[in-house]
Each structure stands twice: as C-alpha cells, then as structure tokens.
TORNU-953351 format. One record per atom (N, C-alpha, C): residue in three letters; x, y, z negated. Coordinates in steps of 0.02 Angstrom, whole numbers, plus 50000, padded with zeros to 5 digits. Layout:
N
AlaXYZ;...
//
This chain:
134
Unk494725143650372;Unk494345137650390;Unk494645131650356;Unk494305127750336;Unk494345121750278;Unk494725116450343;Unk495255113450345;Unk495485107950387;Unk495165101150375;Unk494885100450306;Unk494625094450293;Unk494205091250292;Unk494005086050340;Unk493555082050338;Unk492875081450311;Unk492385082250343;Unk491735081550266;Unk491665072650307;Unk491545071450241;Unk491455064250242;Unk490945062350273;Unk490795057150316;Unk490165054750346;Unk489605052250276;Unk489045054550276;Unk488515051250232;Unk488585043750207;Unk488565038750287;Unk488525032150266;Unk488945029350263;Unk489545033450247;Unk490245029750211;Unk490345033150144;Unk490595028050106;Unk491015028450032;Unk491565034650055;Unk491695039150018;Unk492165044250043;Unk492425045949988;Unk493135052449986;Unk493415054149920;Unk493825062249963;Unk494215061849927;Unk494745067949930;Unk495515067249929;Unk495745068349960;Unk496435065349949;Unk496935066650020;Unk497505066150006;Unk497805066650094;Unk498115057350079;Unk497955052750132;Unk498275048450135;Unk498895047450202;Unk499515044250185;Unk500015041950237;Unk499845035350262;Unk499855035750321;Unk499775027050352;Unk500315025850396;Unk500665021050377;Unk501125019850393;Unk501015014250424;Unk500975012850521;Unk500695004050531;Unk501215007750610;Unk501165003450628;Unk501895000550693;Unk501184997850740;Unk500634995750747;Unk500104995950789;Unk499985001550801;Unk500005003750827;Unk499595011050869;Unk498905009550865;Unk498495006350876;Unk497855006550895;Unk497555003950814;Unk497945000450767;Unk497754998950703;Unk497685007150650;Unk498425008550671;Unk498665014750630;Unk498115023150672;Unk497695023550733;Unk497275027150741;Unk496735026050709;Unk496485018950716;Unk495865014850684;Unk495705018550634;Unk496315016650591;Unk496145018250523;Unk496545026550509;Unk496455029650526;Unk496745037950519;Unk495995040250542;Unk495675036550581;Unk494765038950604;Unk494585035750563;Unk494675030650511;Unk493975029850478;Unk494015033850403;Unk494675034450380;Unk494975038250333;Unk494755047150343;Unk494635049750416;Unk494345054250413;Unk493855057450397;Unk493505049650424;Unk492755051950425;Unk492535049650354;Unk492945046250318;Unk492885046050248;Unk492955052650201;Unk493145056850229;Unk493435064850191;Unk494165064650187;Unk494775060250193;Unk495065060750164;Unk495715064950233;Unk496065069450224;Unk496695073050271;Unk497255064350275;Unk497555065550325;Unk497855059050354;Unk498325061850389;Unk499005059050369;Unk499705058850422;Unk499725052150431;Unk500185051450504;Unk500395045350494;Unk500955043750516;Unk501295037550517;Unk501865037150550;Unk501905028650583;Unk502325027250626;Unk502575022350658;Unk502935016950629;Unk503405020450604;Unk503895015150563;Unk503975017150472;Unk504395013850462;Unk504875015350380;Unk505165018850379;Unk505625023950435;Unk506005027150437;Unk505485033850447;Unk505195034450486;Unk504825039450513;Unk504275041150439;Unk504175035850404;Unk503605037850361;Unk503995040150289;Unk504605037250279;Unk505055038950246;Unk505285048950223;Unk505155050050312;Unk505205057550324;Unk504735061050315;Unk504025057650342;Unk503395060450310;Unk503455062350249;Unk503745057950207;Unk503665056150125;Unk503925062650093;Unk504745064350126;Unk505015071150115;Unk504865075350104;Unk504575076450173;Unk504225083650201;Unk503465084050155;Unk503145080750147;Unk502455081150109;Unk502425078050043;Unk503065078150022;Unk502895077849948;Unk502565075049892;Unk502135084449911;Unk501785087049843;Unk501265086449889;Unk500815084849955;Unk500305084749965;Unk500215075749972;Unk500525072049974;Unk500175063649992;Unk500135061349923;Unk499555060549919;Unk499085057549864;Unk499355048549891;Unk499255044649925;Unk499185036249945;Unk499585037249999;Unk500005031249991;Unk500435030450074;Unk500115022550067;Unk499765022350128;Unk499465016250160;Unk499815013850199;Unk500305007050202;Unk500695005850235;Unk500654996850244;Unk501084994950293;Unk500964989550326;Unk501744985350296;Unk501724980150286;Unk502434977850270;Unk502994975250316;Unk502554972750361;Unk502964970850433;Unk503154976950486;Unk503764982750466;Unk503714988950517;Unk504484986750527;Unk504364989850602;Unk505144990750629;Unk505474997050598;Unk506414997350585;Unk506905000350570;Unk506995000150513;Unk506004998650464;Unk506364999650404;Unk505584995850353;Unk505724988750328;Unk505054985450309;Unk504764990350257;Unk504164988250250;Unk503804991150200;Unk503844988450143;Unk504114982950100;Unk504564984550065;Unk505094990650044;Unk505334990850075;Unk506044994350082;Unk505615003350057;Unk505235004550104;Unk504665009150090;Unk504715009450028;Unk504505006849991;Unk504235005249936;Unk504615006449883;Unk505145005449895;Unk505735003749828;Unk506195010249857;Unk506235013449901;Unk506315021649907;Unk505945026149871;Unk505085025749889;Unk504905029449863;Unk504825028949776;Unk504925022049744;Unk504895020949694;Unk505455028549655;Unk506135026249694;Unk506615029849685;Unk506675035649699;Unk506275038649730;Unk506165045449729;Unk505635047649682;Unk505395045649646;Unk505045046749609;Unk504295051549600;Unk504065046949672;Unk503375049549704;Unk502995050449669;Unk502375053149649;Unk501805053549610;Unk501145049049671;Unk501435048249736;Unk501065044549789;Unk500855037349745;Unk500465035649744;Unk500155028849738;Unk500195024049824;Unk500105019749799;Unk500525012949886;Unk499805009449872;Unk499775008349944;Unk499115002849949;Unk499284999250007;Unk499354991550002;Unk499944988150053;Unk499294983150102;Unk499354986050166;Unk498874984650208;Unk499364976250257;Unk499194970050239;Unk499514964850273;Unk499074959950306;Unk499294956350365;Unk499044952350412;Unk499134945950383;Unk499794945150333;Unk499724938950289;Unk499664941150214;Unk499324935750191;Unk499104936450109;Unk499714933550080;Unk500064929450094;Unk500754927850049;Unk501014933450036;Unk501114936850109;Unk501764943150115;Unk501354948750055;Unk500934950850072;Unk500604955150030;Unk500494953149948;Unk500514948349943;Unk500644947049843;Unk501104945049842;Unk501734946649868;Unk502464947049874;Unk502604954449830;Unk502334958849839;Unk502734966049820;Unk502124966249749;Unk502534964549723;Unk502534966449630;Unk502224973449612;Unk501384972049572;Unk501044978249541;Unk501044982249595;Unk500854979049658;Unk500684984249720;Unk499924979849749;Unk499414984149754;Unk498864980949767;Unk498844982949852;Unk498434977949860;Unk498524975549950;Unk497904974549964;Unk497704978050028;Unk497054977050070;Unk497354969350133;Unk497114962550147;Unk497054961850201;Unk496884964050274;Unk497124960050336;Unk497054962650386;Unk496574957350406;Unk496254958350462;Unk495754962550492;Unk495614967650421;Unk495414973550408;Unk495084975550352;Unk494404977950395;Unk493964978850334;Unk493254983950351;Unk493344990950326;Unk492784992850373;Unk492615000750366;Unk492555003150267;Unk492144998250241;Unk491935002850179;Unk492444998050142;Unk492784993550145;Unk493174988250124;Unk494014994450084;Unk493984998250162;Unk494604999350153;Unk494485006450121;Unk493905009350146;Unk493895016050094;Unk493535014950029;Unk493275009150005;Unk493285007649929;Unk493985007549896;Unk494365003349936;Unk495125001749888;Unk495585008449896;Unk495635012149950;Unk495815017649940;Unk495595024449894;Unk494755021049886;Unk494515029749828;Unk494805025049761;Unk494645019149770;Unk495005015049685;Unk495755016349669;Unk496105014349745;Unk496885017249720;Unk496845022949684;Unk496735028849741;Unk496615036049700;Unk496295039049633;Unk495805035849628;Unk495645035549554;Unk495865031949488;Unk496475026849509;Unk496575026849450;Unk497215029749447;Unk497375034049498;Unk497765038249497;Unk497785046149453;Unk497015047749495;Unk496875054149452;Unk496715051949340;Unk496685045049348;Unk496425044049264;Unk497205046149228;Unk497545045649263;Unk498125047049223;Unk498445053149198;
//
C-alpha cells in the first residue's frame, strides 16, 4: 500500500517528503495537513535539536526542511549552517513571522507568516524544482 498522499485536485501539489520544523504546534500541524493534502509525505519536529535528529535519521528521504527561525534549544539558523555542514542534498525554505529576520539568512528563500494554502505549496513545489533541475 502506497503511504503517500494523492494530492487534493484544487490544490497546486508535487512529490517530495518535506521536514517542518515550527515550535507552534497548531502552526507546525496546519501546515503538515496542508502539505499532505498537497501530495507531499511530511515529518516534523518541535525544535532545532529535535529536527536536527530528523535530519540524521532521514537523510536520503527529506527532499525540503521547512523550518521556522525563531525555535527553542536550537535557532533555525543554527539549523541551517549544520545542515549546510553536513552536506544535505535537502533544500531549506525559511517560514518567518518577521520579514527582516527572514532576509537575514543568506541565498535562503523565505515564505512569510501568516502564509496561504496555495502560497505555501507554490514555494515549496518551486523550492523542489529547482532542486530536481540540478
């Protein structure tokens, strides 16, 4: 049996497993349901540290770690410049409540907060695709 998602019709959808990494609970479900119903498989995690471990353990399956920059134990920054250093093939898509903070992290493209439904699964099939062009 296929685990994955068929995409809802009247959403923009793709293929992909994305990480969401948000310290809201009710932000970080939000969007793990709309990412579903987009097609795409979804882990998630709480913090920097916790998503850090995700990162480990799944490798070779996370296509996008969607993450928030303001997390407790360990910023999303910090995220960032780990996985740089581990030398992820993951593409980052930096989900922030402020627009300063978010064009703060250098050649990392950023969704604002509040985001929308097709808002956020446009910039996520765009992350991913110019992922797969490579």
């Amino acid at each position: 049996m296929d685990s994955t998602p068929n995409p809802s019709p009247a959403l923009p959808g793709g293929k992909g497993t994305v990480l969401v990494i948000e310290d809201e609970e009710v932000v970080r479900k939000g969007i793990a349901s709309i990412l579903s119903k987009g097609g795409y498989a979804v882990l998630s995690a709480s913090d920097g540290v916790e998503g850090l471990e995700k990162i480990r353990e799944h490798a070779e399956a996370i296509d996008l770690v969607l993450l928030d920059l303001s997390l407790p134990r360990m910023s999303g920054a910090e995220v960032i410049a780990h996985l740089k250093g581990m030398k992820s093939r993951a593409k980052v898509l930096v989900l922030s409540g402020y627009e300063a903070q978010a064009m703060g992290v250098s050649g990392v493209p950023s969704i604002l907060k509040p985001v929308r439904v097709r808002e956020l699964l446009a910039q996520v099939g765009k992350a991913l695709e110019v992922q797969e062009r490579r």
